[in-house]
Kinemage of the C-alpha trace (Angstrom):
@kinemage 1
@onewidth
@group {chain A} dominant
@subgroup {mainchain}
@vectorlist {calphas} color= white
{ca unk a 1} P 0.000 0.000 0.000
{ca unk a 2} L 1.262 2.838 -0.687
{ca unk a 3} L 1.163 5.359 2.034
{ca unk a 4} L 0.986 9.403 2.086
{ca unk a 5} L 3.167 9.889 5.315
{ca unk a 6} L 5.778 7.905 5.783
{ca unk a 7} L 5.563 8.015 9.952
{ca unk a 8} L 1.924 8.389 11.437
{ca unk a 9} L 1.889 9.547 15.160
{ca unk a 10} L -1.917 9.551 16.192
{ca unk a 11} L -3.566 5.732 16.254
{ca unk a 12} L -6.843 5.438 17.339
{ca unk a 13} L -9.544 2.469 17.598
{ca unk a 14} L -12.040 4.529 15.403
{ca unk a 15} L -9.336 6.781 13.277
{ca unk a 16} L -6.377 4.874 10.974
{ca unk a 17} L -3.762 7.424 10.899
{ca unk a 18} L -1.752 6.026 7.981
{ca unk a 19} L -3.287 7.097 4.508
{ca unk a 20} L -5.354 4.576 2.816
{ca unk a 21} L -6.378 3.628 -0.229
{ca unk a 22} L -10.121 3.575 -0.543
{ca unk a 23} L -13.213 2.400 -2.665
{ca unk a 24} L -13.717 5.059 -4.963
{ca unk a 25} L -16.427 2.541 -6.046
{ca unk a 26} L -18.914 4.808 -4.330
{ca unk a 27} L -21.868 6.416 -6.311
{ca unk a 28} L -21.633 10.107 -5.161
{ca unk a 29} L -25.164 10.791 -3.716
{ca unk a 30} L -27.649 12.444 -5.625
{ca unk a 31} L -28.613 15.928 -4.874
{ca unk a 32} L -32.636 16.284 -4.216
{ca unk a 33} L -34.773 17.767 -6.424
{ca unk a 34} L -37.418 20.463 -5.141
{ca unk a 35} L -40.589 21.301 -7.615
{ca unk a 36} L -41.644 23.838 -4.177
{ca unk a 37} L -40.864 23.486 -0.866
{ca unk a 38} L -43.085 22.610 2.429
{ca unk a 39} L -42.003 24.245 5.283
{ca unk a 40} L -42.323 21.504 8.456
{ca unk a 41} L -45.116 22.716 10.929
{ca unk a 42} L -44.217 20.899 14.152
{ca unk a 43} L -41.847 21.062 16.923
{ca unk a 44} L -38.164 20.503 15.914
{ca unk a 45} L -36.598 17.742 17.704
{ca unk a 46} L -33.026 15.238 17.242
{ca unk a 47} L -33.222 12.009 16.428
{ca unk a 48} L -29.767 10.206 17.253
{ca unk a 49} L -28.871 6.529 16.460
{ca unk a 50} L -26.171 5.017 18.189
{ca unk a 51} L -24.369 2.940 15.511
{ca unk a 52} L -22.837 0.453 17.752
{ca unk a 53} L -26.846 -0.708 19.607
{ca unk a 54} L -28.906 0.475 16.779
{ca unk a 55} L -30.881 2.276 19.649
{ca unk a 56} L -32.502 5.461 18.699
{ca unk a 57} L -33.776 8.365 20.720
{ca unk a 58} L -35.488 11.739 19.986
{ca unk a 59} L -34.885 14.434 22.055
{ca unk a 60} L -35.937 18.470 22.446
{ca unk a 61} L -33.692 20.975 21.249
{ca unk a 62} L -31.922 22.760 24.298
{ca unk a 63} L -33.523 26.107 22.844
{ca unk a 64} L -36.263 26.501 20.140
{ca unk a 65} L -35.516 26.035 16.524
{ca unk a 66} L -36.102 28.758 13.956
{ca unk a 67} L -35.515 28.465 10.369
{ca unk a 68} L -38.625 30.608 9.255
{ca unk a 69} L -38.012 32.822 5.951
{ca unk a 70} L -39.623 34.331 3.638
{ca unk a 71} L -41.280 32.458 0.831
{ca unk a 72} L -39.930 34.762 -2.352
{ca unk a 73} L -39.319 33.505 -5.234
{ca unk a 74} L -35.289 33.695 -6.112
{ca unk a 75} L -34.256 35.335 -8.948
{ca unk a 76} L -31.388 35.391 -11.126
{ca unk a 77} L -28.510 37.644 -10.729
{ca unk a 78} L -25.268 38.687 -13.307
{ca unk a 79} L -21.877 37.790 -11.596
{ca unk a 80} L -19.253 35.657 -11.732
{ca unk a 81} L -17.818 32.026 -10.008
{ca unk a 82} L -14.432 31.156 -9.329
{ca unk a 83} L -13.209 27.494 -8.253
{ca unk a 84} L -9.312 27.366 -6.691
{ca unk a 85} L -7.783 24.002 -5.877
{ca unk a 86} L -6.761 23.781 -2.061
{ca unk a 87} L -3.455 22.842 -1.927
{ca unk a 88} L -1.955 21.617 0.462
{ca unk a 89} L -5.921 19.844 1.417
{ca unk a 90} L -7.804 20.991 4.271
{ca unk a 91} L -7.824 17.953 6.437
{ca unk a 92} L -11.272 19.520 7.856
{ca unk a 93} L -12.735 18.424 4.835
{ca unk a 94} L -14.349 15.230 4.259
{ca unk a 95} L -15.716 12.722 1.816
{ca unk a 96} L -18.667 10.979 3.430
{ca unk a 97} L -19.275 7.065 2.385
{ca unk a 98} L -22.643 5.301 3.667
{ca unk a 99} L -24.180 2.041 2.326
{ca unk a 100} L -27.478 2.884 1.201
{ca unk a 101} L -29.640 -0.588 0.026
{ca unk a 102} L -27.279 -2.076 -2.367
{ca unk a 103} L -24.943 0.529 -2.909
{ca unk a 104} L -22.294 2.469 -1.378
{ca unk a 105} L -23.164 6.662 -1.335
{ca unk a 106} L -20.755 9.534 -0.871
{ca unk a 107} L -20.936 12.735 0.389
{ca unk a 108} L -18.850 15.961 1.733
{ca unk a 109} L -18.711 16.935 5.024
{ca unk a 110} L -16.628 19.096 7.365
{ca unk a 111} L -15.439 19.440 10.758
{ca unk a 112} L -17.507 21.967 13.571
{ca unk a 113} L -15.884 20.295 16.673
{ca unk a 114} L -13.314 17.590 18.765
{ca unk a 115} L -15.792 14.788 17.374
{ca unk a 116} L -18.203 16.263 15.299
{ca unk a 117} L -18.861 16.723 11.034
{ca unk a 118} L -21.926 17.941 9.977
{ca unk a 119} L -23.368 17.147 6.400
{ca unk a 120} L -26.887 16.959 4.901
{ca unk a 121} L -29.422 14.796 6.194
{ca unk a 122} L -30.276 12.762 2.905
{ca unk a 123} L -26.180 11.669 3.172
{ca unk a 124} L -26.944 10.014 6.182
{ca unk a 125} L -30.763 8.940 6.438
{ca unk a 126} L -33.296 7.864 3.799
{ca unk a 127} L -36.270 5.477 3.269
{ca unk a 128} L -37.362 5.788 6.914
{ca unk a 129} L -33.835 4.983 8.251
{ca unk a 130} L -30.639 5.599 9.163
{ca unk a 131} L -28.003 4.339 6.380
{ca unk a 132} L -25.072 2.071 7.091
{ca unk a 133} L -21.517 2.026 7.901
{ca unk a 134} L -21.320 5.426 7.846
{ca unk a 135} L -17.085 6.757 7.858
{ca unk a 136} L -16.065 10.302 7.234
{ca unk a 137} L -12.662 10.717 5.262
{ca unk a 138} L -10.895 13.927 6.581
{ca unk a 139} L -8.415 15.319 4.318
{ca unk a 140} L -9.689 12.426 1.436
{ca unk a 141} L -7.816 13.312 -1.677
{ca unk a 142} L -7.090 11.373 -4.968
{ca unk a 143} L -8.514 7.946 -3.717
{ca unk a 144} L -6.470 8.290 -0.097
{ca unk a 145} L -7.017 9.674 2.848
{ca unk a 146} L -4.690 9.994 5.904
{ca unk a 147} L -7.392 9.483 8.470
{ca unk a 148} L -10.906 7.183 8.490
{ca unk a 149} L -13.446 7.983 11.465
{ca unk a 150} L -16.472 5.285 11.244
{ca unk a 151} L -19.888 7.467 12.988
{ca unk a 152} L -20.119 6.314 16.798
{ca unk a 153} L -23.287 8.313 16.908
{ca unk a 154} L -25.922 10.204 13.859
{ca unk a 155} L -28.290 13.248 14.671
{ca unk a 156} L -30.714 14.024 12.458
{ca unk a 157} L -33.770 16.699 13.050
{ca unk a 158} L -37.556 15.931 12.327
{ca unk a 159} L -38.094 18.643 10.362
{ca unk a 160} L -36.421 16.421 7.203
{ca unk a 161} L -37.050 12.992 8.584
{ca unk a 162} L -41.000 13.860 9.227
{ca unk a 163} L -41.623 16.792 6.812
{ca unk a 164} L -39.114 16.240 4.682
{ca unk a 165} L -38.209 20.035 4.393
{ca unk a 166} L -34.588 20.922 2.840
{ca unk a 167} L -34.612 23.389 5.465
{ca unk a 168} L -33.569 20.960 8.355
{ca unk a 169} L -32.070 18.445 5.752
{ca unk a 170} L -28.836 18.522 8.366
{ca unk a 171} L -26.927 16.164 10.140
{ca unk a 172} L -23.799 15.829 12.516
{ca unk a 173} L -21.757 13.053 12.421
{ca unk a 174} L -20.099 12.004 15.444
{ca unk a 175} L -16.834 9.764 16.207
{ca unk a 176} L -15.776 8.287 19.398
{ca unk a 177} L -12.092 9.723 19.797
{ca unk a 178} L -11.268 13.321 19.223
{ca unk a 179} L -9.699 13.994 16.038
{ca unk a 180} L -5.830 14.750 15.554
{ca unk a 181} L -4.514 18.231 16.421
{ca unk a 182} L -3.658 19.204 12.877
{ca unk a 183} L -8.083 18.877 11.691
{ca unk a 184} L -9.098 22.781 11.886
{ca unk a 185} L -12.145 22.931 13.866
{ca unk a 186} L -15.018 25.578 11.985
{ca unk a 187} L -17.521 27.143 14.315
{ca unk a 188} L -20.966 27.332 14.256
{ca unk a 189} L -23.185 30.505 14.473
{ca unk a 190} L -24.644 31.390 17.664
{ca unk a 191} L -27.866 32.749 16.092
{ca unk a 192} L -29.750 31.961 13.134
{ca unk a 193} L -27.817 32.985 10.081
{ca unk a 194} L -30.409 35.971 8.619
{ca unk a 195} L -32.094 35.743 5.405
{ca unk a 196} L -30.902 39.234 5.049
{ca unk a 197} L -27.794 40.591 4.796
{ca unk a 198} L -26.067 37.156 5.071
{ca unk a 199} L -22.050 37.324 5.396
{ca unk a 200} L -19.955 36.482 2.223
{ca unk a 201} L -19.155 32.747 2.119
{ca unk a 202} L -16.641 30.424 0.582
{ca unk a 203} L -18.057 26.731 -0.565
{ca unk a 204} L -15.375 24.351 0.113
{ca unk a 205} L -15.560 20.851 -1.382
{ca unk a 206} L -14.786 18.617 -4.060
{ca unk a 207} L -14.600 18.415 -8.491
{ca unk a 208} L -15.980 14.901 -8.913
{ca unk a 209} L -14.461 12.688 -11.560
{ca unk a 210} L -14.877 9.032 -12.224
{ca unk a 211} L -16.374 8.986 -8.783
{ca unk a 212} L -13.238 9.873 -7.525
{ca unk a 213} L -13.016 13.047 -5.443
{ca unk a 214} L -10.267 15.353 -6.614
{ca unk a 215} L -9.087 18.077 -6.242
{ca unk a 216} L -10.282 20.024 -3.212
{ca unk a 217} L -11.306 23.247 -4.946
{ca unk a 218} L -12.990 26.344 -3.050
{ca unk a 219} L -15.567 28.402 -4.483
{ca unk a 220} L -15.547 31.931 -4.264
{ca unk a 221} L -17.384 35.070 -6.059
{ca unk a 222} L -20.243 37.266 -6.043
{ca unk a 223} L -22.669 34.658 -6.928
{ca unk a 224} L -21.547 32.092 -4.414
{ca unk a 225} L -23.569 31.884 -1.316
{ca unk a 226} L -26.597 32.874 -0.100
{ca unk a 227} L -28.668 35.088 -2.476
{ca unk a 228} L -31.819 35.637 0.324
{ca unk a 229} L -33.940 32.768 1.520
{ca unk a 230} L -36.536 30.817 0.045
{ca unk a 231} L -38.993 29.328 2.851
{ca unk a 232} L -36.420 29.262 5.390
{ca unk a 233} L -33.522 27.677 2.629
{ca unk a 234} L -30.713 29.924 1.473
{ca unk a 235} L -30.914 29.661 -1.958
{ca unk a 236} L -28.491 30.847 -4.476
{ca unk a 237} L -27.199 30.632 -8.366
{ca unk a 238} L -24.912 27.872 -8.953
{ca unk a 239} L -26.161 24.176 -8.208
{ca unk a 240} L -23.480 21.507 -7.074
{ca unk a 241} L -22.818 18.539 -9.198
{ca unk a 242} L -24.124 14.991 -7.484
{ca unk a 243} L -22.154 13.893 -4.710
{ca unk a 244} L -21.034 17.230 -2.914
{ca unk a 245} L -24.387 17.449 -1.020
{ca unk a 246} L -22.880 18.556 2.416
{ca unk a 247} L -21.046 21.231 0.975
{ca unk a 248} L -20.286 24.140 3.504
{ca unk a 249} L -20.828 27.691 3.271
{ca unk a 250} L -18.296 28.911 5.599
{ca unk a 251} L -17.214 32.850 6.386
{ca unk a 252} L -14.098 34.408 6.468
{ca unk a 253} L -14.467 33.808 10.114
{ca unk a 254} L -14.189 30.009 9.628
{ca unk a 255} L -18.216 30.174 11.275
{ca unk a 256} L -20.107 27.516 8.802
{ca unk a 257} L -23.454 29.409 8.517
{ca unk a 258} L -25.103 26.641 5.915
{ca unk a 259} L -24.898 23.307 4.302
{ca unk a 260} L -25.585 22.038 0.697
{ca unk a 261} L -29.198 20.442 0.646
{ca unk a 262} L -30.450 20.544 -2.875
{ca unk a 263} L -31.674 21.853 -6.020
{ca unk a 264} L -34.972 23.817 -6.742
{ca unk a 265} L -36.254 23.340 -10.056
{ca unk a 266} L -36.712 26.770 -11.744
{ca unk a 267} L -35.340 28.702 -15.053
{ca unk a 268} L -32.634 28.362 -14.093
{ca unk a 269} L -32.554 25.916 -11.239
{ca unk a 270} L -30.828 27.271 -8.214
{ca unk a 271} L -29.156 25.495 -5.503
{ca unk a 272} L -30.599 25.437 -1.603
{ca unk a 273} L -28.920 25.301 1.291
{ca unk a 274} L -30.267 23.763 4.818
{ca unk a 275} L -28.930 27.330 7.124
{ca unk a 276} L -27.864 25.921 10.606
{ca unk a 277} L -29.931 27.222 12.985
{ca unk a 278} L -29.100 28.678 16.700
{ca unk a 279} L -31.594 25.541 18.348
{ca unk a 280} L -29.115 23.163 15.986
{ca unk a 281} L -25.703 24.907 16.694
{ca unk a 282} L -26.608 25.093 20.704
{ca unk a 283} L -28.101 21.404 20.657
{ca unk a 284} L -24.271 20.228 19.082
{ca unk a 285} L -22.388 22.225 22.107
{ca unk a 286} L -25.179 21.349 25.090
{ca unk a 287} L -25.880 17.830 24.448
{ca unk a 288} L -23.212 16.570 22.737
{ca unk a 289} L -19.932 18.562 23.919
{ca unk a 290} L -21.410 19.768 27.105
{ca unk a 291} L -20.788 23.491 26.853
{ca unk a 292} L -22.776 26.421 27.161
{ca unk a 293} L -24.724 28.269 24.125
């Protein structure tokens, strides 16, 4: 095998720390498809699975959830897209591999704290249930990665699983050991990210080829990001190709405001993100790391 460190210091249980090669065999997921979108009525609430027992549990959010927003139309704006490679990668940045039926699924995800990704919903849960063997790929480039984390634990909110709304279609992956020192760790908002007046964002994730995710590339201009919401979605101009559903919008902050969801059918189509909410951001830090929000 060939390896892309020679010496690997950090050896885990759940995390292999030499680089690997892996099965690029995996169909990168396909991004939902919204004709309109139904905004979910009820109380939000996290469902978790522990992958180890199968159990499942739903539980309040420490604080209500609001991802309310108006239900405009979005409309196309002049302006311009540029994609840069990331070099060297940003070992925050995942691919995400599930088994889904008979097939193995990829998505991207990224790094908001000492054990926790967060991606889209559909990456992780689908058909009225969690999907399998779920492992997040930090720093996955060119068919190796130099760490693999298999999901101790999988939150997913109500919202998507019950109302199927791509405004909750979030998720946070979760790992048993922290990660490695040298895995940046983004932040995530302590309010609501506003339909109005939203920061300016970078996307980072992946160009897709032959299944095979390469290079990292962020995604920068005046048309990347969010454009205003659309029933509580950001929405904005350029859709991402299958397989990068997860993406993040993150600020020059390193705060990651929004995640990839889907695609709303239009003229043109325009992409939608799932914003992550103060009840979602506070329910990460309360429950799960046991700190304040």
């Amino acid at each position: 095998m060939r390896l892309f460190c020679a010496v690997a210091l950090y050896i885990t249980m759940n995390c292999c720390a030499f680089a690997q090669q892996t099965d690029d065999t995996a169909k990168p997921m396909e991004i939902p498809r919204y004709k309109e979108i139904k905004p979910f009525a009820g109380t939000s609430k996290a469902i978790i699975l522990d992958t180890a027992t199968g159990n499942q549990w739903t539980i309040d959010l420490p604080i209500p959830d609001d991802v309310s927003g108006p239900a405009g139309a979005p409309k196309s704006v002049n302006g311009s897209v540029f994609s840069f490679p990331i070099d060297p990668p940003n070992l925050a940045l995942a691919k995400l591999t599930v088994s889904a039926a008979s097939d193995i699924g990829s998505c991207v995800a990224i790094a908001v704290g000492d054990r926790a990704f967060v991606t889209a919903a559909h990456c992780v849960y689908g058909s009225g249930g969690f999907f399998r063997n779920v492992k997040v790929l930090p720093g996955h480039l060119h068919g190796s990665t130099p760490y693999t984390f298999t999901a101790s634990k999988i939150v997913v909110f109500n919202g998507y699983t019950e109302g199927q709304d791509p405004a909750h279609d979030l998720a946070f992956v979760l790992v048993a050991n922290d990660l490695p020192g040298n895995i940046k760790r983004y932040s995530l908002p302590s309010q609501t990210p506003s339909c109005l007046g939203a920061p300016k964002v970078d996307l980072y994730s992946y160009e897709i080829k032959n299944f095979e995710y390469k290079p990292q590339v962020r995604v920068t201009g005046n048309l990347v990001g969010p454009r205003g919401c659309h029933f509580g979605t950001f929405w904005h101009m350029q859709p991402r190709p299958h397989g990068t559903s997860g993406t993040p919008s993150v600020t020059d902050s390193g705060e990651v405001i929004s995640i990839y969801a889907g695609i709303l059918i239009g003229k043109p189509d325009f992409g939608i993100d799932a914003r992550i909410s103060r009840g979602k951001a506070c329910f990460l830090r309360r429950e799960i790391e046991g700190k304040n929000c």
